[in-house]
Backbone of each chain as ProteinMPNN parsed JSONL, in Angstrom:
{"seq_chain_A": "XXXXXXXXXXXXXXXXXXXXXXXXXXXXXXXXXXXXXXXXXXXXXXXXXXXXXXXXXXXXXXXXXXXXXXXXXXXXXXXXXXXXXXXXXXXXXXXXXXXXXXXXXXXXXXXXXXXXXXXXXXXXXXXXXXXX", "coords_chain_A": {"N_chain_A": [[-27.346, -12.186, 2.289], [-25.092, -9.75, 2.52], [-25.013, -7.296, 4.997], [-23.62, -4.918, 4.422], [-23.051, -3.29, 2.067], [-21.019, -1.304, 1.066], [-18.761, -2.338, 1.957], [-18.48, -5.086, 0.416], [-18.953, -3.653, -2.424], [-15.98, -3.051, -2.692], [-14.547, -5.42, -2.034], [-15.729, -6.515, -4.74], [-14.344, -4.997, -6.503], [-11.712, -5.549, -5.953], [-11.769, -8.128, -6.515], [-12.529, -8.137, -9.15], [-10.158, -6.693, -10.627], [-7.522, -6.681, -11.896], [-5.113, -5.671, -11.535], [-5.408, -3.15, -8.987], [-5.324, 0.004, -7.493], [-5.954, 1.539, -4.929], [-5.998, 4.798, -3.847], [-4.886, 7.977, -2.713], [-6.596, 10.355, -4.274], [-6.484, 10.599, -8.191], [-4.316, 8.653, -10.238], [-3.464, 11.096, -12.376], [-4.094, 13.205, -10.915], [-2.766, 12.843, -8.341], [-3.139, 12.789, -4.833], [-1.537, 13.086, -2.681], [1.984, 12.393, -1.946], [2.739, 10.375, -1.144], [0.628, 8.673, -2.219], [0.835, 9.213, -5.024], [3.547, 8.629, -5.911], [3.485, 5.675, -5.905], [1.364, 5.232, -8.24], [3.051, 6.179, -10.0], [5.087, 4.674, -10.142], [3.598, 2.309, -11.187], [2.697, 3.45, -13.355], [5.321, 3.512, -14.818], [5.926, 1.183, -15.553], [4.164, 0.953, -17.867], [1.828, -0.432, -17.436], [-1.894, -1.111, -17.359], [-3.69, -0.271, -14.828], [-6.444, -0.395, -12.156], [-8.035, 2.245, -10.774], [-8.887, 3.826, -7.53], [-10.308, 6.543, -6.024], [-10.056, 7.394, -3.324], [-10.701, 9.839, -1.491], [-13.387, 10.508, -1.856], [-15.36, 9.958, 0.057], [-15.312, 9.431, 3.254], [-15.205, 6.634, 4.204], [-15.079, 4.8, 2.514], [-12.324, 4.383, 2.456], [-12.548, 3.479, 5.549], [-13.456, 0.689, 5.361], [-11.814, -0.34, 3.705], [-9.619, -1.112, 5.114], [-10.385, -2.09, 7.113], [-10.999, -4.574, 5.658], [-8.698, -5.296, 4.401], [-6.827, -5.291, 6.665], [-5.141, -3.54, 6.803], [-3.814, 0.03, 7.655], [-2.842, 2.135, 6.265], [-2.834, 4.514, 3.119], [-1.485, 4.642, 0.021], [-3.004, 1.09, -1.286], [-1.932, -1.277, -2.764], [-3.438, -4.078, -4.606], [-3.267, -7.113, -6.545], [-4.535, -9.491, -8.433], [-6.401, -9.966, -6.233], [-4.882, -10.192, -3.914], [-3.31, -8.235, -1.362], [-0.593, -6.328, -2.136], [0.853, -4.711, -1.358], [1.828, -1.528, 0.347], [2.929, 2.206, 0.207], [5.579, 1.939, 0.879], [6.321, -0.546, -0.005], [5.857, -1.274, -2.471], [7.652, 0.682, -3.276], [9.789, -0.494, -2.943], [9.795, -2.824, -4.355], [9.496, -2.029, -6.802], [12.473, -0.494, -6.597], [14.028, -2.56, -6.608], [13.569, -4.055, -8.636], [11.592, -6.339, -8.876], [9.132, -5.337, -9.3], [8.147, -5.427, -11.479], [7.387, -8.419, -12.414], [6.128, -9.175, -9.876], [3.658, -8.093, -10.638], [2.687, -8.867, -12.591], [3.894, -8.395, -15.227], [5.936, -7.834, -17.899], [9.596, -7.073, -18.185], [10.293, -3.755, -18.302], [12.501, -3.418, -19.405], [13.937, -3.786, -23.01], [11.853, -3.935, -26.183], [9.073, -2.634, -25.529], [5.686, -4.374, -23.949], [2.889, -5.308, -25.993], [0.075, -3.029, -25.083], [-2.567, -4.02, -23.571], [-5.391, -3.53, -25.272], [-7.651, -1.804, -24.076], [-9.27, -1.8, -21.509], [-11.486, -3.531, -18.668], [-14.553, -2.479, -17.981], [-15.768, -0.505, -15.11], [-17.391, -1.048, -11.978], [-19.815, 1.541, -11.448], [-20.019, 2.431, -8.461], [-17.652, 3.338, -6.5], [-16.082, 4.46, -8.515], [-14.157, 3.772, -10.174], [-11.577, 4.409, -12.194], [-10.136, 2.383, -14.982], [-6.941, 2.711, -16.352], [-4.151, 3.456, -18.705], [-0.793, 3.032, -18.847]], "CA_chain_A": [[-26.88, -10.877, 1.828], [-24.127, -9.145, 3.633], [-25.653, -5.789, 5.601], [-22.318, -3.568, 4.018], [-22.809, -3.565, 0.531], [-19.431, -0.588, 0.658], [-17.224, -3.503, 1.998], [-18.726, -5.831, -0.778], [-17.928, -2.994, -3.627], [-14.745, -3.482, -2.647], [-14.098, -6.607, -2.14], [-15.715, -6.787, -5.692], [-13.368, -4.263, -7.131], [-10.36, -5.817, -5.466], [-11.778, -9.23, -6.991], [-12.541, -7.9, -10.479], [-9.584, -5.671, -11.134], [-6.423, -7.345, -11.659], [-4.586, -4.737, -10.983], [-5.93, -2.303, -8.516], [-4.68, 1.087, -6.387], [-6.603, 2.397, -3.76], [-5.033, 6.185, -3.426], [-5.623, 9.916, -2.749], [-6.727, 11.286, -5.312], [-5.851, 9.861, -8.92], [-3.143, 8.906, -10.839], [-3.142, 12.51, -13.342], [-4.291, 14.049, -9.998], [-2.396, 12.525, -6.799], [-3.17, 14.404, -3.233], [-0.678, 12.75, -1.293], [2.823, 12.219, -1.992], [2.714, 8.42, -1.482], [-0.088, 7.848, -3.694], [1.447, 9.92, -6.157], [5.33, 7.792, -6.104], [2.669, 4.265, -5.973], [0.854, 5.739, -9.296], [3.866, 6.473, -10.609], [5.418, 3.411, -10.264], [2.631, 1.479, -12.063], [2.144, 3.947, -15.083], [6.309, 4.17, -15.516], [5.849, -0.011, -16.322], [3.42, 1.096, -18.667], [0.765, -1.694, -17.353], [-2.566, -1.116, -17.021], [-4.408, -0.843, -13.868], [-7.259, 0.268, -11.959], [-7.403, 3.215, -9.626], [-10.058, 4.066, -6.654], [-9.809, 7.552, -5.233], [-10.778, 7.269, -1.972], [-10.569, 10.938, -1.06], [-14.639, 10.999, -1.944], [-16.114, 9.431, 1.089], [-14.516, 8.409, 4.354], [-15.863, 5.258, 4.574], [-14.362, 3.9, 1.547], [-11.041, 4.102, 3.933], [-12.605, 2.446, 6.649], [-14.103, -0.538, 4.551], [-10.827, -1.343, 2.815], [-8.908, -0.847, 6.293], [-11.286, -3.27, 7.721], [-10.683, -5.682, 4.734], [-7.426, -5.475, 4.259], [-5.862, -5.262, 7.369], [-3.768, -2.196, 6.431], [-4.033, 1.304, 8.364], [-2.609, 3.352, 5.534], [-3.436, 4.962, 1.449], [-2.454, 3.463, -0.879], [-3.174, -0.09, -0.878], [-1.787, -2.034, -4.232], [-3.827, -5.157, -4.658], [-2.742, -8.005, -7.484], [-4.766, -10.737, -8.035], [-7.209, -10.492, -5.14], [-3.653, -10.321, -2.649], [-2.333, -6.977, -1.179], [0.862, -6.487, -2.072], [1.701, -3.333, -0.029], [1.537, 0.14, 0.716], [4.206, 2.937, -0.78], [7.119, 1.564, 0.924], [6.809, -1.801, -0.094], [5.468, -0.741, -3.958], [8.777, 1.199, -3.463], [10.702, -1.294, -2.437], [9.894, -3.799, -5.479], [10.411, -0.917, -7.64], [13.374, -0.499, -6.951], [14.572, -3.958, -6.831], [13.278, -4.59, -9.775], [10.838, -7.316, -8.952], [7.584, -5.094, -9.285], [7.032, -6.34, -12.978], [7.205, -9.799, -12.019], [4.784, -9.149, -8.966], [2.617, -6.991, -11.243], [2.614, -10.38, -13.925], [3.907, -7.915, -16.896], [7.407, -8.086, -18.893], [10.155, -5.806, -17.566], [10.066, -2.77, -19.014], [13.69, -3.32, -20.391], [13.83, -3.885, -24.921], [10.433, -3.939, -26.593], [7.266, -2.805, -24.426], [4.901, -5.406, -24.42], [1.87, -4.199, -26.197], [-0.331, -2.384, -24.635], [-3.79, -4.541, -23.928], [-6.616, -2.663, -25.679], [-8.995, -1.81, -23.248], [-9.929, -2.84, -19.596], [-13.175, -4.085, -18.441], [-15.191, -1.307, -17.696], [-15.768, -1.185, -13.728], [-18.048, -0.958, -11.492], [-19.961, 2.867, -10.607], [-20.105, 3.087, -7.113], [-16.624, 3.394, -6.253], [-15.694, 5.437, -9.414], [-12.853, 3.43, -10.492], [-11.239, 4.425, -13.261], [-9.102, 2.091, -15.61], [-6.095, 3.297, -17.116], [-3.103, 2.741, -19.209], [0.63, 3.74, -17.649]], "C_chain_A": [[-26.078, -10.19, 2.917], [-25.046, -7.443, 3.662], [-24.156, -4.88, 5.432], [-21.649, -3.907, 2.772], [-21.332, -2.158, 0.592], [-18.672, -1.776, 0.37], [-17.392, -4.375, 0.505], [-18.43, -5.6, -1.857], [-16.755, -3.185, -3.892], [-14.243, -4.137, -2.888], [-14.447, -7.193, -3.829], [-14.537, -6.532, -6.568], [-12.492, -4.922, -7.121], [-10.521, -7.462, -6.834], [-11.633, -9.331, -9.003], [-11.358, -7.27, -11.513], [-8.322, -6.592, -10.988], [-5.163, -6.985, -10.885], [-5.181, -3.464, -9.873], [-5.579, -1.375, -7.319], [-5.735, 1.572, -6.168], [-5.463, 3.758, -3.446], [-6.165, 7.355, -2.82], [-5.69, 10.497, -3.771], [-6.522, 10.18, -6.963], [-4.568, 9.855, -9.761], [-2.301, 10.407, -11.693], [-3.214, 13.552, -12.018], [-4.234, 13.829, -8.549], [-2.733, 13.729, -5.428], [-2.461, 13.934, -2.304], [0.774, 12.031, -2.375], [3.281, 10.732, -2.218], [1.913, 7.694, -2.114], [0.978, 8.369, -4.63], [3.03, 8.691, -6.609], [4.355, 6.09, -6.193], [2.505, 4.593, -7.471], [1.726, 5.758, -10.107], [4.856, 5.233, -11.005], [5.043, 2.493, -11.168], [3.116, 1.884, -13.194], [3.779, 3.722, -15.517], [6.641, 2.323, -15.838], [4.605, -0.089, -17.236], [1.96, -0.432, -18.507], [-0.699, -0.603, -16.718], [-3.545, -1.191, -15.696], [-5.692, 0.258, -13.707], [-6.948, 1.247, -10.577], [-9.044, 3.866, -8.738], [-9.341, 5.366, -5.778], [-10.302, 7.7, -4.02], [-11.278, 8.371, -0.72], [-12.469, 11.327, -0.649], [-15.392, 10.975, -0.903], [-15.12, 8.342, 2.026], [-14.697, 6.934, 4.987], [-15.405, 4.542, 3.753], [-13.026, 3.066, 2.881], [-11.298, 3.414, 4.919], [-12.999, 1.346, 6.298], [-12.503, -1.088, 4.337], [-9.765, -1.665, 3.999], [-8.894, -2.125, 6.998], [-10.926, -4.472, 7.282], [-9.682, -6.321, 4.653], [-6.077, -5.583, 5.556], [-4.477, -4.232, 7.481], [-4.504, -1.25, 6.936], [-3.603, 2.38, 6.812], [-2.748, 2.949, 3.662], [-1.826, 5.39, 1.294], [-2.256, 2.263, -0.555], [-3.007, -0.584, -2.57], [-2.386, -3.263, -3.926], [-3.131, -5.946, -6.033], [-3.792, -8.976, -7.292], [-5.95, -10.939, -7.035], [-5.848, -10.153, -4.011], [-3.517, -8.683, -3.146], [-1.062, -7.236, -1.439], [1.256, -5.562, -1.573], [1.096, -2.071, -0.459], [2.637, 0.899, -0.147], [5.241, 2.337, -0.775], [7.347, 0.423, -0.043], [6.655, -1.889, -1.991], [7.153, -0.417, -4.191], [10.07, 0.814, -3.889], [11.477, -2.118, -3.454], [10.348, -3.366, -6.187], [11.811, -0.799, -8.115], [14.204, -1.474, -7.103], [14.515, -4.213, -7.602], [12.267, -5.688, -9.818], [9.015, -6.889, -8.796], [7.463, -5.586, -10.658], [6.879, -7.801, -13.187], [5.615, -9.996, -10.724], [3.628, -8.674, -9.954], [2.498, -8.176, -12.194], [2.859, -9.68, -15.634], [5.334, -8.383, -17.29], [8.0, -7.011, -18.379], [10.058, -4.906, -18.877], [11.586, -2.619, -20.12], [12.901, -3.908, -21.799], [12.496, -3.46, -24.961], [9.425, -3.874, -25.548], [6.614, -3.551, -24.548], [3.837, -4.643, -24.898], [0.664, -3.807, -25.411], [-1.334, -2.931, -24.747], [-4.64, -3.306, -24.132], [-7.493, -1.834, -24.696], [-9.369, -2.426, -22.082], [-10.985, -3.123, -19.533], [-13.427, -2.43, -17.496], [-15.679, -1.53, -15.921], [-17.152, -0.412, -13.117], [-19.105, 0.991, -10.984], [-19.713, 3.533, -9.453], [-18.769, 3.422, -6.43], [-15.553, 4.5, -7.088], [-14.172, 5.077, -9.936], [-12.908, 3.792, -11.66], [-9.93, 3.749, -13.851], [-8.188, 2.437, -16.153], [-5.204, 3.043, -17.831], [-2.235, 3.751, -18.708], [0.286, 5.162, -18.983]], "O_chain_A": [[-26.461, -10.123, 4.086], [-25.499, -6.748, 2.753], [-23.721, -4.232, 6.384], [-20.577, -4.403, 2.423], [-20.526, -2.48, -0.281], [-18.157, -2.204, -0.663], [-16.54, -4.309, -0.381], [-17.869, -6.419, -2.585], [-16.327, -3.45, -5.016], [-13.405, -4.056, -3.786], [-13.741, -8.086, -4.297], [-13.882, -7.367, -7.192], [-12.082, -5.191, -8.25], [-9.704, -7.761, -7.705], [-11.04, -10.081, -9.778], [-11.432, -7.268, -12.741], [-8.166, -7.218, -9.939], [-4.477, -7.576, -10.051], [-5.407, -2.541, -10.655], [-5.529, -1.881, -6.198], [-6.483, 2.031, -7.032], [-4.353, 3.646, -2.924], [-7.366, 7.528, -2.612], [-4.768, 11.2, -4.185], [-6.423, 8.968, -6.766], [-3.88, 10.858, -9.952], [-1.109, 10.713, -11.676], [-2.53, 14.575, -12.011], [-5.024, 14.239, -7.699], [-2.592, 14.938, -5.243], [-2.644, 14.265, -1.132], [0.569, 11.314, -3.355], [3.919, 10.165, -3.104], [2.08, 6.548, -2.532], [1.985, 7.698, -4.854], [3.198, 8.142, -7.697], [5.061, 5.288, -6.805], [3.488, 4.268, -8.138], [1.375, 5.333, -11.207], [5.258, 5.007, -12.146], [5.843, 1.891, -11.885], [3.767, 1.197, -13.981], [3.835, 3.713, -16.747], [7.712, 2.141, -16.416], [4.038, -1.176, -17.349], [1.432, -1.107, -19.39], [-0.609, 0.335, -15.926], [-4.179, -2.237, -15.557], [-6.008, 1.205, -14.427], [-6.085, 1.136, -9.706], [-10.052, 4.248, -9.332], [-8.302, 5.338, -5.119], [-11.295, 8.426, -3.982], [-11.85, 8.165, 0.351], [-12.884, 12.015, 0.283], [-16.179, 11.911, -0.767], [-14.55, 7.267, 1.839], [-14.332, 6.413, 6.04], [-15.218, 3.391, 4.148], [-12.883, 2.077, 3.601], [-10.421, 2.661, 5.343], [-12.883, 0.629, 7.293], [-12.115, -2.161, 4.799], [-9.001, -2.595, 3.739], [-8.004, -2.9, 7.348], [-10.582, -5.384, 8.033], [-9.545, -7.54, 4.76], [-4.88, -5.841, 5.427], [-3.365, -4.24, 8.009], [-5.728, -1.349, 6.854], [-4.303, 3.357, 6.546], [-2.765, 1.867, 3.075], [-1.137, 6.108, 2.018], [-1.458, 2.031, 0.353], [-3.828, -0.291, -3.439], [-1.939, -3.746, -2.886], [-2.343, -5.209, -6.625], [-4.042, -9.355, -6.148], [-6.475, -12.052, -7.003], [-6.363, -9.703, -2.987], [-3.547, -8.088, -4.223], [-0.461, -8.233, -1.037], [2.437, -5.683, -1.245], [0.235, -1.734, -1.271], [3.191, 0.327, -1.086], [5.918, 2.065, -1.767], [8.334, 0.368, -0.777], [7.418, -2.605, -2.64], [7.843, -1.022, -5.011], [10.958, 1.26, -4.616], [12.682, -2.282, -3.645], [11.442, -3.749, -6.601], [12.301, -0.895, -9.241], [15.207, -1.263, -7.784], [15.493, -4.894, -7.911], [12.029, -6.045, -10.972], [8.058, -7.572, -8.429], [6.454, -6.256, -10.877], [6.243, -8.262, -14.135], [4.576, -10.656, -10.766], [2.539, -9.198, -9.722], [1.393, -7.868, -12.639], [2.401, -10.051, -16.715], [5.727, -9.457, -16.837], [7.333, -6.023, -18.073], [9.833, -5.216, -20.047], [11.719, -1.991, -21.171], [11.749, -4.34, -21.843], [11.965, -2.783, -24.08], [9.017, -4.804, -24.853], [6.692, -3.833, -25.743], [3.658, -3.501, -24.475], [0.204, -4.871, -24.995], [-1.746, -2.806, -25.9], [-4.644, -2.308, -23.411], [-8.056, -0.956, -25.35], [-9.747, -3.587, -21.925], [-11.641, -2.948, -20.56], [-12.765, -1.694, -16.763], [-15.917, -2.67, -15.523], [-17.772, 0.52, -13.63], [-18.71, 1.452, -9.914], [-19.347, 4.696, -9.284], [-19.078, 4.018, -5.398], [-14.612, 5.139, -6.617], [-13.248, 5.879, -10.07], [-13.932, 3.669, -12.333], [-8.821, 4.171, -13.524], [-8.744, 2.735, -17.21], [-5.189, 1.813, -17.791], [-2.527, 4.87, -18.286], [0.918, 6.218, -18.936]]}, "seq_chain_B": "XXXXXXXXXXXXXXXXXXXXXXXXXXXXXXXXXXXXXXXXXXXXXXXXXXXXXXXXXXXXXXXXXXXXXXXXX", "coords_chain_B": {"N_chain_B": [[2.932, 13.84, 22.271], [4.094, 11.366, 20.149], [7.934, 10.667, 20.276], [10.875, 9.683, 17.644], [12.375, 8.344, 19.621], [10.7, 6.733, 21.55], [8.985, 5.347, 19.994], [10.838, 3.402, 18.586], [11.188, 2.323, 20.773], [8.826, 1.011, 21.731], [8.854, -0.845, 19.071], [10.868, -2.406, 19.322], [10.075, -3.724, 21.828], [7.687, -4.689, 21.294], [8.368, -6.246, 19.067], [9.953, -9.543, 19.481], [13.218, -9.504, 19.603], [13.902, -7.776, 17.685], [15.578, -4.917, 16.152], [15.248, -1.401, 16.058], [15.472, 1.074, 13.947], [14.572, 3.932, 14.293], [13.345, 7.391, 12.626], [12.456, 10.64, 13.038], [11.31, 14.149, 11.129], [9.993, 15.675, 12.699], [8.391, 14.668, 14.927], [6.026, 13.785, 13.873], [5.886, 12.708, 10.856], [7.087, 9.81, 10.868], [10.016, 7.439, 9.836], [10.846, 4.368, 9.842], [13.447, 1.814, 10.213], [13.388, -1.333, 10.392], [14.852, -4.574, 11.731], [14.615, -8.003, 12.161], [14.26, -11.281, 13.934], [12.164, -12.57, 13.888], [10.382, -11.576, 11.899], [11.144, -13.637, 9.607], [10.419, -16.28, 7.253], [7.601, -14.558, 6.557], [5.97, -12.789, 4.525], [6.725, -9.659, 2.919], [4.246, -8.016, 3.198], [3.162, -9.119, 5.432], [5.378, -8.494, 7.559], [5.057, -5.67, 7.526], [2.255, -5.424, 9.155], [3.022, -6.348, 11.437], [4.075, -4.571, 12.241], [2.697, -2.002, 12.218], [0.513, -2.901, 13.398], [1.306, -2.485, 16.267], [1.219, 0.393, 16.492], [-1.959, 0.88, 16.082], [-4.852, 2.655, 15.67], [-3.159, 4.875, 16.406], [-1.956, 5.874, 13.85], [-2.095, 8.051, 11.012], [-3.374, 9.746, 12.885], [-1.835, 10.672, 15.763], [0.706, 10.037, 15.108], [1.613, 10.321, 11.746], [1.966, 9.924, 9.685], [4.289, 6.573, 8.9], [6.561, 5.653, 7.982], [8.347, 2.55, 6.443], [10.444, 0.17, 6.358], [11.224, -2.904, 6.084], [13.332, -6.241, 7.344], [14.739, -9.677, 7.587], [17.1, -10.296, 10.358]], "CA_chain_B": [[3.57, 13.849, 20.965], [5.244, 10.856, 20.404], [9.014, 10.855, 19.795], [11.293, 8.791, 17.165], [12.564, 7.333, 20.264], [9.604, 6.29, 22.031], [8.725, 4.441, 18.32], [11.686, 2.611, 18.361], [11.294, 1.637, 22.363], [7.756, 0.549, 21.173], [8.625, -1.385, 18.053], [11.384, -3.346, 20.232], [9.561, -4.034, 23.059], [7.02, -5.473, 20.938], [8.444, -7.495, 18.303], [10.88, -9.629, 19.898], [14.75, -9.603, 19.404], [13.985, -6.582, 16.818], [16.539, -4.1, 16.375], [14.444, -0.664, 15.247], [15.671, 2.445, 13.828], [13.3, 5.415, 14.187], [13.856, 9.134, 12.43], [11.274, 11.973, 12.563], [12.23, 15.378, 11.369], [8.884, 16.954, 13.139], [7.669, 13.678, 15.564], [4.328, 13.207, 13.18], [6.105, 11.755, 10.203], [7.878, 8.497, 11.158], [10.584, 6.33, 9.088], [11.619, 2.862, 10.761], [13.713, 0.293, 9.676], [12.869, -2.794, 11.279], [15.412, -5.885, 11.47], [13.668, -8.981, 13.494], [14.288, -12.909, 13.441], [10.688, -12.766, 13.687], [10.242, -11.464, 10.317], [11.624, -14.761, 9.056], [8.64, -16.665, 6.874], [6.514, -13.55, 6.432], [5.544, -11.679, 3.53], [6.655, -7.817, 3.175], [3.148, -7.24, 3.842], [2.809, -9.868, 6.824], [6.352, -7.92, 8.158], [4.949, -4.183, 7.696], [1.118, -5.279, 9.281], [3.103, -6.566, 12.233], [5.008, -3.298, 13.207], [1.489, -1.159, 12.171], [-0.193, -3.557, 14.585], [2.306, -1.639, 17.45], [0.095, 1.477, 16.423], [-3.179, 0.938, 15.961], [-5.842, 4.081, 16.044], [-2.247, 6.312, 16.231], [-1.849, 5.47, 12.801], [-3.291, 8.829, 10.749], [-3.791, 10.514, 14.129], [-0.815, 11.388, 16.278], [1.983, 9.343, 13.963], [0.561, 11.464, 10.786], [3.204, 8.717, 8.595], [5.143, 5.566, 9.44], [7.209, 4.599, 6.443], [8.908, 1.118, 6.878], [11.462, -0.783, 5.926], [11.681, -4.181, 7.261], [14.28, -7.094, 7.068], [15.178, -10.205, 8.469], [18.957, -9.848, 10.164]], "C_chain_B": [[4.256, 12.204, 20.943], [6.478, 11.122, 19.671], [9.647, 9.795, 18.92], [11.961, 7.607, 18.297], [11.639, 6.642, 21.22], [9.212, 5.354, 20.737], [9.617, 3.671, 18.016], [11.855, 1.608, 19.859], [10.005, 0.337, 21.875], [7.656, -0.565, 20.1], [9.71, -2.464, 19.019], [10.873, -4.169, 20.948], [8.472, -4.706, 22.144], [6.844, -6.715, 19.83], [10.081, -7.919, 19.073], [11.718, -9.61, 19.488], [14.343, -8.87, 17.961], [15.205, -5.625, 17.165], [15.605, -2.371, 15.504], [15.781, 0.665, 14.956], [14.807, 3.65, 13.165], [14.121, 6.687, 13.672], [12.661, 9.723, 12.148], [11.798, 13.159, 12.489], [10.968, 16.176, 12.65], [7.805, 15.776, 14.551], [6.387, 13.839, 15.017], [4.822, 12.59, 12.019], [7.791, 11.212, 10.884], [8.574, 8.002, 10.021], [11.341, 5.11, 9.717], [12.237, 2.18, 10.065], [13.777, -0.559, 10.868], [13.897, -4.069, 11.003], [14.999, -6.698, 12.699], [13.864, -10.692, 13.065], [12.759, -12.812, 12.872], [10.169, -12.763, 12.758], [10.309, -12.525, 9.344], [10.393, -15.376, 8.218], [8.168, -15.748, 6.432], [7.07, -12.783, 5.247], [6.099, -10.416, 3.734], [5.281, -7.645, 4.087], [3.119, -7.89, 5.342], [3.786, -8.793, 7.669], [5.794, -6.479, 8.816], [3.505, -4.073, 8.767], [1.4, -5.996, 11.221], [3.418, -5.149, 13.047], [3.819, -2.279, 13.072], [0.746, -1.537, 13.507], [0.029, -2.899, 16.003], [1.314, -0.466, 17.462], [-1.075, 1.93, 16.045], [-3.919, 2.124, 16.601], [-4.727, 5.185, 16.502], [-2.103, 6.866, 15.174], [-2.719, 6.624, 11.946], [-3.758, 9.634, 11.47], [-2.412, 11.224, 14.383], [0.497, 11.053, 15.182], [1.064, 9.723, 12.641], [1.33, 10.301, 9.628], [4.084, 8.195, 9.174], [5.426, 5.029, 8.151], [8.182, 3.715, 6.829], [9.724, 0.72, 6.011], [11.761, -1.899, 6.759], [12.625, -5.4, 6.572], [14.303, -8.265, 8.044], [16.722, -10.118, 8.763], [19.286, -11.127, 9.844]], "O_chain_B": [[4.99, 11.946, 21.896], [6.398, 11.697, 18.585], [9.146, 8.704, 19.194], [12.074, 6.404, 18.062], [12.233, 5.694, 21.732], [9.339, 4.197, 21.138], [9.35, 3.025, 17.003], [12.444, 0.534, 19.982], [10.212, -0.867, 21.723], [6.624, -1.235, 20.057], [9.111, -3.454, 19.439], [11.127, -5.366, 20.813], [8.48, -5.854, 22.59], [5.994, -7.585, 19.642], [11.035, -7.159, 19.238], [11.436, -9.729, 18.296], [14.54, -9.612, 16.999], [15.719, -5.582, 18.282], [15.436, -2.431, 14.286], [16.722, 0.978, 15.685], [14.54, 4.058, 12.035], [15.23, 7.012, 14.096], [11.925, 9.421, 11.208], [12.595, 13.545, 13.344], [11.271, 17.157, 13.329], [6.705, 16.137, 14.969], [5.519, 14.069, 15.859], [4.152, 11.568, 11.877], [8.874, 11.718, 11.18], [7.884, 8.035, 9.002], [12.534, 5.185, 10.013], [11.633, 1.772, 9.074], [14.169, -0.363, 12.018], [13.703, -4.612, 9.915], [14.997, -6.317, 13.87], [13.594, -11.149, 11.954], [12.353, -12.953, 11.719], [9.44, -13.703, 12.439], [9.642, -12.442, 8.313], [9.292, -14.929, 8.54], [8.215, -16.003, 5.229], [8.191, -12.315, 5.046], [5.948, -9.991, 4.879], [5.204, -7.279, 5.259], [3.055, -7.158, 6.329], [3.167, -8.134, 8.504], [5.908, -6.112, 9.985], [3.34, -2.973, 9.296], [0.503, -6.13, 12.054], [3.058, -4.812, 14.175], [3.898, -1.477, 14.003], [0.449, -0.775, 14.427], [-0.901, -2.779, 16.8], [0.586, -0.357, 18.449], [-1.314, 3.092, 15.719], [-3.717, 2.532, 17.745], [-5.126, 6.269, 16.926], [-2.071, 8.095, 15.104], [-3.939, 6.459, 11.971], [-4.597, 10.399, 10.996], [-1.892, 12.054, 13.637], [1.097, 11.939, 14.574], [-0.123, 9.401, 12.596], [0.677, 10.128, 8.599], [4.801, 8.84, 9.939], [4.795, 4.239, 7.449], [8.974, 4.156, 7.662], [9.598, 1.016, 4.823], [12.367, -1.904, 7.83], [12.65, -5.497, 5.345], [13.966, -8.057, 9.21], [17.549, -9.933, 7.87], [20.456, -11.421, 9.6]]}, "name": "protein", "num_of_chains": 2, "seq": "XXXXXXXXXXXXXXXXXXXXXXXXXXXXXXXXXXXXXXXXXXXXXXXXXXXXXXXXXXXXXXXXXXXXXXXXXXXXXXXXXXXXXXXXXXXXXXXXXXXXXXXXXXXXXXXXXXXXXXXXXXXXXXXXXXXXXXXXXXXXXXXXXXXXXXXXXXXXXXXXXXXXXXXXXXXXXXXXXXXXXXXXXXXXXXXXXXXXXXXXXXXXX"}
């Protein structure tokens, strides 16, 4: 048994969630500027993800820090893999190759439809699933 | 305090044959672009976790934001 069941939440989360942002605050209610343009990013390819506000307890931040090898909020995961922070969220964005990283359909013609329902997540962390 | 040019001495001096360009309007938020052979191979993320690496425990402290842009030239 690992002695830091936080890190372990995490690492669950990260493992369980296909999609998953670590921010300030949440998506309807960003507290930082660079979550907020991350968040925004996601929901404006209308895909589904999950979102961990990390604002609640400072230790979240140092767990995923630890984990991940990243100093700064937010932290986009995919898959189990980081894929970056704002800039690099930003970056794809605007390139166009975040809905390919993200594994959805570009947002150009027909939306893809909208999966039903996420898997319901874990308590301790307080993730909440969403649709864009 | 540090300065945008002290952050660009810093990001040089530690990734080799880098070329940096630092701007702060207020020296606490940072924007770099980063061009580096070094970069070559590496991931965005591998790229951005090298030039963070430069400021470890400043990171959130004195440098309040370091937004990146990195490239290979």
């Amino acid at each position: 048994m690992s002695e830091n069941p936080l890190r372990d939440a995490i690492q669950q989360a990260i493992d369980e969630n296909e999609i998953i942002l670590f921010m300030k605050g949440t998506p309807e209610q960003p507290m930082c500027g660079f979550s907020a343009r991350t968040a925004a990013a996601l929901q404006s390819l209308d895909v589904p993800f999950a979102a961990v506000d990390i604002l609640p307890d400072p230790r979240i931040r140092q767990e995923l820090s630890a984990l991940s090898s990243w100093p700064t909020i937010p932290q986009l995961f995919v898959k189990g893999e980081l894929v970056g922070g704002a800039d690099i969220v930003a970056e794809l964005y605007a390139s166009g190759e975040l809905p390919e990283v993200l594994g959805v359909d570009a947002p150009e013609g027909a939306p893809a439809e909208a999966p039903a329902g996420a898997d319901p997540a874990p308590a301790p962390l307080g993730i909440e699933n969403r649709l864009g | 305090m540090p300065t945008a040019d002290e952050l660009k001495q810093r990001i040089e001096t530690a990734i080799p044959g880098a070329t940096a360009t630092v701007e702060s309007p207020d020296d606490v938020h940072f924007a770099a672009h980063v061009a580096a052979p070094a970069f070559a191979g590496l991931t965005r993320v591998q790229q951005h976790r090298m030039v963070y690496d430069i400021f470890t425990g400043e990171l959130g402290g004195a440098i309040h934001a370091l937004s990146l842009k990195t490239e290979v030239p």
